[in-house]
C-alpha positions as CSV (number, residue, x, y, z in Angstrom):
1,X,24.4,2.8,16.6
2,X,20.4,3.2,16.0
3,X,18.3,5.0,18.8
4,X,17.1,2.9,21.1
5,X,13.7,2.3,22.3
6,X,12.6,2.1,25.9
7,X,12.1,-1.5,27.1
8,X,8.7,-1.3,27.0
9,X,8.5,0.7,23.3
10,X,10.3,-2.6,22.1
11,X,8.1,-5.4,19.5
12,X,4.9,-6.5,21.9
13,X,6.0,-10.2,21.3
14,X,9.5,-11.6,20.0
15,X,11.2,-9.4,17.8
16,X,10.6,-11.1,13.8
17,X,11.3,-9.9,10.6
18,X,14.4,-8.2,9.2
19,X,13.4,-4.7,10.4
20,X,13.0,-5.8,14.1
21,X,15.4,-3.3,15.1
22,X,14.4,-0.1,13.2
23,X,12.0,2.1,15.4
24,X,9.4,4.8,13.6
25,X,6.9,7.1,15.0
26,X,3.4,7.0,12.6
27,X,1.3,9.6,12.6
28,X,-0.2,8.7,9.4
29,X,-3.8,8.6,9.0
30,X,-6.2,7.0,6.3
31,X,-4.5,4.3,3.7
32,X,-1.2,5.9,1.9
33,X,0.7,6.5,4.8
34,X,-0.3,3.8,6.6
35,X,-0.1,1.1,4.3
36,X,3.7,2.3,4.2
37,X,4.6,1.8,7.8
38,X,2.5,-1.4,7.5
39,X,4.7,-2.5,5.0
40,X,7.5,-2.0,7.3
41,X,5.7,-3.4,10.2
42,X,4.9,-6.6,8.6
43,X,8.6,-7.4,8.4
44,X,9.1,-6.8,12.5
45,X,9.8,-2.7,12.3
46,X,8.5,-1.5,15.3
47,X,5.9,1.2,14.6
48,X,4.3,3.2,16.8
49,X,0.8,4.7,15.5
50,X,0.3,8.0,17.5
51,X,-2.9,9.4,16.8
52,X,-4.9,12.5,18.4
53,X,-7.7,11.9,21.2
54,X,-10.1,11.4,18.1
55,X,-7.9,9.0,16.6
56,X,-7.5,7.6,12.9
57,X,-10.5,8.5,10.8
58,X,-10.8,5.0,9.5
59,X,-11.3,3.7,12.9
60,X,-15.0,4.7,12.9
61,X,-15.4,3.9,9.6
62,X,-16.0,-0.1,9.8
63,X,-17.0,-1.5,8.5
64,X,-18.0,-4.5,11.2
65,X,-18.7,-7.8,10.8
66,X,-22.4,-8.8,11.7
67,X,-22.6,-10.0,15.2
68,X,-20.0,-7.9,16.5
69,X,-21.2,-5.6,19.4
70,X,-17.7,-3.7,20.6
71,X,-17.3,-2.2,17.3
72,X,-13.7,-1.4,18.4
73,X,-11.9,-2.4,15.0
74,X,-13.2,-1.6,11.6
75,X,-12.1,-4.0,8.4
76,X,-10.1,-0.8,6.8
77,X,-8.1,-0.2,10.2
78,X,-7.5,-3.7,10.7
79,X,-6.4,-4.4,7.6
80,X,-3.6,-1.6,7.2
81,X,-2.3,-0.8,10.8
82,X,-2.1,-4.5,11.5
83,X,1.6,-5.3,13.6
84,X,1.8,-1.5,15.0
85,X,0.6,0.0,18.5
86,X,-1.2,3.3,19.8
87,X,0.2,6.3,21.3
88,X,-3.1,8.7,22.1
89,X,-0.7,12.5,22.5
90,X,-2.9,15.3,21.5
91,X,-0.4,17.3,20.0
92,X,-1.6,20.9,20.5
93,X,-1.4,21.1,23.9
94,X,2.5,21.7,25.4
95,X,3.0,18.8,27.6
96,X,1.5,16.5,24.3
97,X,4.2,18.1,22.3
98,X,6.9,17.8,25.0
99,X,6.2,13.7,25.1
100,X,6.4,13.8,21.6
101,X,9.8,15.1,21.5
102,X,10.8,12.9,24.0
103,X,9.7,10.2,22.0
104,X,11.9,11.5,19.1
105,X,14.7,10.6,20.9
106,X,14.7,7.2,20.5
107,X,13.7,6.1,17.4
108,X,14.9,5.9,14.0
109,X,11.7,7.8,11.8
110,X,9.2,9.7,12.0
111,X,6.2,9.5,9.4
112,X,3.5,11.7,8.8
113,X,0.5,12.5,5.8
114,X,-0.8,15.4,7.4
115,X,-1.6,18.6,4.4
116,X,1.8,21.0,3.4
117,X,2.6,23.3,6.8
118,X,0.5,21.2,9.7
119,X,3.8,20.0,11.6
120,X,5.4,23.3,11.1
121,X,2.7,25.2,12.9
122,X,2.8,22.4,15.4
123,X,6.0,23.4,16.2
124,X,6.9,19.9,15.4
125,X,8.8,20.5,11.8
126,X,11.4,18.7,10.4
127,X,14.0,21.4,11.6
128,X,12.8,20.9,15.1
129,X,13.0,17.7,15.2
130,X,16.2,17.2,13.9
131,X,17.5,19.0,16.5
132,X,16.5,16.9,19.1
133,X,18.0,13.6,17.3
134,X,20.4,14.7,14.2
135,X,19.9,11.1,12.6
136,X,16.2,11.2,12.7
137,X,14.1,10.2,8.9
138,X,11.4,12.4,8.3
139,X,9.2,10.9,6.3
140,X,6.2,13.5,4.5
141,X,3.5,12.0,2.5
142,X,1.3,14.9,0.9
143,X,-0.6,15.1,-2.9
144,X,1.5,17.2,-4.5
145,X,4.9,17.2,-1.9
146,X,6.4,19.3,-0.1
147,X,8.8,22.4,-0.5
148,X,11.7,21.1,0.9
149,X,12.4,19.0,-1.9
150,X,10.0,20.8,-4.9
151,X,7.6,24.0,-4.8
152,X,4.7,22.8,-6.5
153,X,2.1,25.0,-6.8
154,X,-0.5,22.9,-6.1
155,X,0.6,22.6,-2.5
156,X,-2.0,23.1,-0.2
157,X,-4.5,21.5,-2.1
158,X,-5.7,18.2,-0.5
159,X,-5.6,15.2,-2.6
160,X,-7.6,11.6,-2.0
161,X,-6.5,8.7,-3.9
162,X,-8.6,9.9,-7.1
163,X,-7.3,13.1,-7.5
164,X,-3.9,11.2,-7.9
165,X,-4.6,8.7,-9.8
166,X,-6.5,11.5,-11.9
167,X,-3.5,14.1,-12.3
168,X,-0.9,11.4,-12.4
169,X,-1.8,9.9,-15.7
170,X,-3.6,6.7,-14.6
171,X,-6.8,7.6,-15.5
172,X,-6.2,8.7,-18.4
173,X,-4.8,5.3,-19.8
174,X,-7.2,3.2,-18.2
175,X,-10.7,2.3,-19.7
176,X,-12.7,0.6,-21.6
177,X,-12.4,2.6,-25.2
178,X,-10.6,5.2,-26.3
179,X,-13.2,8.0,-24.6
180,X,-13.6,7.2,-21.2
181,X,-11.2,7.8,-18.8
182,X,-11.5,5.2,-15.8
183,X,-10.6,5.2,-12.4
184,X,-8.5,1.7,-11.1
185,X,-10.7,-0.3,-8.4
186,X,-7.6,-0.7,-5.3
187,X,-6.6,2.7,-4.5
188,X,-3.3,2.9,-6.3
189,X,-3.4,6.5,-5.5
190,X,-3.0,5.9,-2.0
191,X,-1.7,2.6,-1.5
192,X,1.6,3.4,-4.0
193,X,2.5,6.3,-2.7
194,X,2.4,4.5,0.3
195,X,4.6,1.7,-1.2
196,X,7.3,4.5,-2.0
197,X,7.1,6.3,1.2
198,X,7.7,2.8,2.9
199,X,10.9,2.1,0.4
200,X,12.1,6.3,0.9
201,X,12.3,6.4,4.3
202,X,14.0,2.8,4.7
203,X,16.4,4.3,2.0
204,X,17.1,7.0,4.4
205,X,17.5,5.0,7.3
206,X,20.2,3.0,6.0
207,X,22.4,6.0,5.2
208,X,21.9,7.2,8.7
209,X,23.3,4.4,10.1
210,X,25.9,4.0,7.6
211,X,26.7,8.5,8.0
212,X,24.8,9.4,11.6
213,X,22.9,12.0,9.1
214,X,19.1,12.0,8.9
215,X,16.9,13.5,5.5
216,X,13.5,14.8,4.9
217,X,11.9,11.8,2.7
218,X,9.7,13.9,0.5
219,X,6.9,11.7,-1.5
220,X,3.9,13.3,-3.4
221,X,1.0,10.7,-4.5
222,X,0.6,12.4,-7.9
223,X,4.3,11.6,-8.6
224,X,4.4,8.1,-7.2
225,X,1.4,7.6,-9.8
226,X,2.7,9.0,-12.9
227,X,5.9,6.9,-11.6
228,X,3.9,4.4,-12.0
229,X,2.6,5.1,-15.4
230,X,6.1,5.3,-16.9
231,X,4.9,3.8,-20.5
232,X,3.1,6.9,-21.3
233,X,6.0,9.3,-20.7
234,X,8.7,7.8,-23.2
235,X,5.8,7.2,-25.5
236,X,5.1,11.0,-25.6
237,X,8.6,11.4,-25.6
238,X,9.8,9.1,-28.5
239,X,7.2,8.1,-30.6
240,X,4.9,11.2,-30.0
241,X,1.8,9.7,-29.0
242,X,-0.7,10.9,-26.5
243,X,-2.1,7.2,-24.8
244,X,-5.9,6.8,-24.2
245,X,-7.7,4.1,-22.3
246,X,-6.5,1.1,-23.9
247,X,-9.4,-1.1,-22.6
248,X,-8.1,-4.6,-21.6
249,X,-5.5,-5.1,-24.4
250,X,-2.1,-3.7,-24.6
251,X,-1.2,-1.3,-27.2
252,X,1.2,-2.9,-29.0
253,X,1.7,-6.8,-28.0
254,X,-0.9,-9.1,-29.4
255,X,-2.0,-11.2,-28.5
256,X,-1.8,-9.6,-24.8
257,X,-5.1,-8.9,-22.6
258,X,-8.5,-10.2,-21.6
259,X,-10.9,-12.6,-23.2
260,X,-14.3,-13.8,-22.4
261,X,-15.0,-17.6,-21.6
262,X,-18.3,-19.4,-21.3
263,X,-18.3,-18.2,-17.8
264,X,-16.3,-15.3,-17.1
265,X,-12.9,-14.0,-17.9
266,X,-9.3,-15.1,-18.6
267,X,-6.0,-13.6,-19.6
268,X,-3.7,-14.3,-22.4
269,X,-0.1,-12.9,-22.8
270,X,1.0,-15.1,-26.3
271,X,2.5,-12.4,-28.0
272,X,5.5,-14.9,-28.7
273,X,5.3,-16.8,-31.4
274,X,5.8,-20.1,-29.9
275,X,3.4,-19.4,-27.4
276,X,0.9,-18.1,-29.9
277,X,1.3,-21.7,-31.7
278,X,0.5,-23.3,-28.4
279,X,-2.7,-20.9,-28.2
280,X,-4.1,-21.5,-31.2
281,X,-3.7,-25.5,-30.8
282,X,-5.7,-25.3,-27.7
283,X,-8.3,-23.4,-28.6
284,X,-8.1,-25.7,-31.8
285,X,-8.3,-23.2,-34.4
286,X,-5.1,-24.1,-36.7
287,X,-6.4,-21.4,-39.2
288,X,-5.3,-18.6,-37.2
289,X,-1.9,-20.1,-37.2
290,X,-2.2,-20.5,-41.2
291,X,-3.6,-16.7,-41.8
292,X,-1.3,-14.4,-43.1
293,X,-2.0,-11.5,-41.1
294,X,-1.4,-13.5,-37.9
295,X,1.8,-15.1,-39.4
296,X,4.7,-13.3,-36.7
297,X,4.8,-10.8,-34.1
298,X,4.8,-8.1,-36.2
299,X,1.7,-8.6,-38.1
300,X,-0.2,-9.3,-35.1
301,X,0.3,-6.0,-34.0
302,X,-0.5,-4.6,-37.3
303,X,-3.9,-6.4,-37.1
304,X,-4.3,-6.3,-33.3
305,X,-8.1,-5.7,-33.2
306,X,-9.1,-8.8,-36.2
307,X,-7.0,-11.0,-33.8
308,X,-9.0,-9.6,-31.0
309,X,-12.3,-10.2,-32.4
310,X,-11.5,-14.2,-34.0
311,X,-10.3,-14.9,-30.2
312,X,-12.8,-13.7,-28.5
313,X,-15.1,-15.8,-30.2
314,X,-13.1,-19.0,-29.6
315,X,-12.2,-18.4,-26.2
316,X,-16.2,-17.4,-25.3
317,X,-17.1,-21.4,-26.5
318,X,-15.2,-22.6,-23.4
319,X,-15.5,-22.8,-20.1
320,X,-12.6,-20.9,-17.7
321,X,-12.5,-24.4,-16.1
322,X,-11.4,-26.1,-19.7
323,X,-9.6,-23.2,-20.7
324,X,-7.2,-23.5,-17.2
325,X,-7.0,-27.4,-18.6
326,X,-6.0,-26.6,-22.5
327,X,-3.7,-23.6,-21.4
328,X,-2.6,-23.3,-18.2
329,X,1.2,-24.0,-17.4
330,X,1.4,-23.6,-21.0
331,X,1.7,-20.1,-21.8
332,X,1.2,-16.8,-19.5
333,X,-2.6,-17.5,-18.8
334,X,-4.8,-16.7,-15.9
335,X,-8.2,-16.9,-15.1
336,X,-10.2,-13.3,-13.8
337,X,-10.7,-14.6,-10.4
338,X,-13.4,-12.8,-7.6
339,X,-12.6,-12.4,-3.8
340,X,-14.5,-15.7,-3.8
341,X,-12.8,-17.6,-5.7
342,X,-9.1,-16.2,-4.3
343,X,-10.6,-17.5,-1.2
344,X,-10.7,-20.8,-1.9
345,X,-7.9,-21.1,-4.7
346,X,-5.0,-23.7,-3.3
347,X,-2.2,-20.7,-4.4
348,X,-3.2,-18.1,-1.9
349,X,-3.4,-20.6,0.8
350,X,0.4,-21.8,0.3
351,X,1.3,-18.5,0.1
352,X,-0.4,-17.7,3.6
353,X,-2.1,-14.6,1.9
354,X,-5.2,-14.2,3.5
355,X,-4.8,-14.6,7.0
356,X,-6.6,-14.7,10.4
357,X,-6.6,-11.6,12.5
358,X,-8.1,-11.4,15.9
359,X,-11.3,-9.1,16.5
360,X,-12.3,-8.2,19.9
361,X,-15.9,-8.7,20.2
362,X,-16.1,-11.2,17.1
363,X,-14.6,-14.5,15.6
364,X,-11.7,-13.6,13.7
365,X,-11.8,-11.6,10.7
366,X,-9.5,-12.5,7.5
367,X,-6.9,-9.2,5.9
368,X,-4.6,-9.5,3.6
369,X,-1.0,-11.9,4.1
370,X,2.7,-10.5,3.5
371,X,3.3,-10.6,-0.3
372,X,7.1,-10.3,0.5
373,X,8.5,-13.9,1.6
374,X,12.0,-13.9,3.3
375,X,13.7,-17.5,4.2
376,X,15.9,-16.5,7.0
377,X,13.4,-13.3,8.4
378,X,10.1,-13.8,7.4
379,X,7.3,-11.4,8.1
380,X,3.6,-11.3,8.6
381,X,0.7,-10.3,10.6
382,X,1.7,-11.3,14.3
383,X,-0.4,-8.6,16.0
384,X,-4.4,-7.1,15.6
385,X,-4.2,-3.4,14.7
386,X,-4.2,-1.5,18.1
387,X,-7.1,-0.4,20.2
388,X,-6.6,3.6,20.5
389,X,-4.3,4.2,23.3
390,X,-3.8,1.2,24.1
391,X,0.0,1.4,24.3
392,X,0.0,5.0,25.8
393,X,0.6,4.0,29.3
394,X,3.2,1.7,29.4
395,X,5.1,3.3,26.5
396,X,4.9,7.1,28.9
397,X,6.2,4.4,32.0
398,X,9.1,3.1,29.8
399,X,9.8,7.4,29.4
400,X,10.2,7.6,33.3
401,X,6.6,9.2,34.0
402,X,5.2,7.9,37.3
403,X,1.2,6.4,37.6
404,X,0.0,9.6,39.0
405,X,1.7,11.8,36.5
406,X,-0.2,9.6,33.4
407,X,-3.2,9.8,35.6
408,X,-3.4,13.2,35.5
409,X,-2.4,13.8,31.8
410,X,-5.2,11.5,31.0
411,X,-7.5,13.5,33.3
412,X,-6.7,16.7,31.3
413,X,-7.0,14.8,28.0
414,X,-3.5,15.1,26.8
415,X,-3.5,11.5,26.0
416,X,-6.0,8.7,25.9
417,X,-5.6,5.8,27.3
418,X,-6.8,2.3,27.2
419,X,-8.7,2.4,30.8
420,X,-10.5,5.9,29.0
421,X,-12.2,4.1,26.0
């Protein structure tokens, strides 16, 4: 049976989502680890943020929409610790570590991205923690990992979301010619990582349940990314090749990348040979189909770059507007779209993938939907991200603490609560 929550440490609405009964205690900070237990949250998982008297980093770091005068809830923060609430504990002092622990009682995980050894000197390792509740997940989130699972010896270095992408190969494949490494826009580094911590430590809670064993769930960015960049690895392996930035065409599908219009950008993936017919028709230029070197899939490849160069000019004589018209639903095609035009494009509104979020102080701001869609459990964004604190209260009430006994850890600064901001 999975730890139960006090009443009041239960989903702040109606439970949703297929996770509504798994319980986690976040004390991630910045995006990896807490686009992981957002991940979770967004399908009902009841996530707890607990943060130190300063709180999240990204909480001072906006930015804020004009007009808004409270400043209470930057974009970033909003965006990735949407669905969760706020536990203010500041964890060096005794009585913040002895709520903690109390906490740890009752819930399924606990998640944190904090640099190799910071629990431990907390006294708040894994192997303490287990102790308290044998079927806890302990999910770690650190550059290069952690020891329980792999010495590496780049452990205590710190690592932002361009060192990973950097040392896990991402870089390296990614530019626009063979000589310039470049790093990805979203930060893959982070949010990835983030991605896999969210997948580990559900992983591990379904064993527990199914064994009444917890695990340390051990994920290091620079791994998630090379993960990521699979393709280079067998490449090495089995052909012997060392990838370089391979611009915006793939290396050997053809063709298979990006291609100016009149008025922007599209994508083409007519590597096929019945799609590359249908290409060719639309962009009425029959003589590609009749030339030799363009004849199959194979010799396409072979002569990748003089395919590159006759599209590209008949692509760039036509609009992305008539291109979408002469292509689209046709073969795997896709216009280059902005923020703007996502915005406005009929798809992403179906799909409920930008959606409103309450902003104290302002009109509501938009974030990001749920890109995972469930018939019978859906997801998505049912709460703002949490004020700091503002669950401390009635979360140490649900633990048997009286008023005067919250009253006078907040006095001392052990936690923060929403009456302190």
């Amino acid at each position: 049976m999975s730890p139960v929550f006090p009443d009041c440490l239960s989903a702040p609405s109606a439970a949703f989502g297929a996770l509504s009964d798994i319980k986690i205690l976040d004390l991630t900070q910045m995006l990896a680890g807490p686009y992981g237990t957002m991940i979770l949250a967004d399908h009902g998982a009841q996530v707890i943020k607990v943060e130190g008297p300063d709180g999240d980093i990204t909480r001072s770091a906006g930015p804020y929409k004009d007009g808004d005068n409270v400043q209470a809830l930057g974009g970033y923060f909003q965006s990735v610790d949407r669905n969760k609430r706020s536990i203010c504990l500041d964890l060096k002092t005794e009585d913040g570590k002895r709520i903690f622990k109390e906490l740890v009682k009752h819930v399924d995980a606990v998640t944190e991205n904090f640099r190799a050894g910071v629990m431990d000197r907390l006294g708040l390792s894994y192997e303490v923690l287990r102790e308290i509740n044998p079927r806890l997940v302990y999910g770690a989130l650190r550059g290069f990992g952690d020891r329980r699972t792999g010495h590496s010896p780049y452990q205590d270095w710190p690592a932002f979301d361009v060192v990973a992408q950097a040392m896990g190969g991402v870089m390296a494949i990614t530019g626009p010619d063979a000589t310039t490494p470049t790093k990805v826009g979203p930060g893959i580094g982070d949010i990835v990582p983030g991605i896999m911590l969210g997948f580990g430590v559900l992983a591990a809670i379904h064993h527990a349940r199914r064994t009444g064993v917890g695990q340390f769930v051990d994920v290091s960015m620079v791994d998630a990314v090379l993960a990521v960049c699979e393709r280079m690895v067998w490449q090495h392996s089995v052909q012997g090749l060392r990838p370089g930035p391979e611009g915006n065409h793939h290396p050997f599908l053809c063709p298979f990348g990006m291609f100016p219009a009149a008025d922007g950008f599209v994508t083409i993936a007519a590597q096929q040979d019945p799609f590359f017919a249908i290409l060719v028709t639309g962009l009425e230029a029959p003589e590609l189909l009749a030339d030799p070197d363009f004849k199959d899939r194979i010799v396409r490849t072979r002569n990748r770059q003089r395919l590159i160069d006759e599209l590209n000019r008949r692509t760039s004589r036509f609009t992305k507007a008539q291109l979408i018209e002469r292509l689209a639903g046709k073969i795997p095609f896709g216009p280059v779209m902005d923020i703007a035009e996502i915005m406005v494009d009929p798809h992403f509104a179906a799909r409920e993938m930008i959606v409103d979020v309450e902003q104290p102080g302002a009109a509501p701001i938009q974030i990001a939907g749920v890109p995972v869609k469930m018939t019978e459990t859906p997801g998505g964004v049912m709460r703002r991200s949490p004020l700091l604190g503002e669950d401390t209260a009635a979360s140490l009430a649900a633990l048997g603490m009286s008023q005067e006994q919250i009253r006078l850890l907040a006095e001392q600064r052990v936690i923060i609560t929403a009456n302190q901001r």
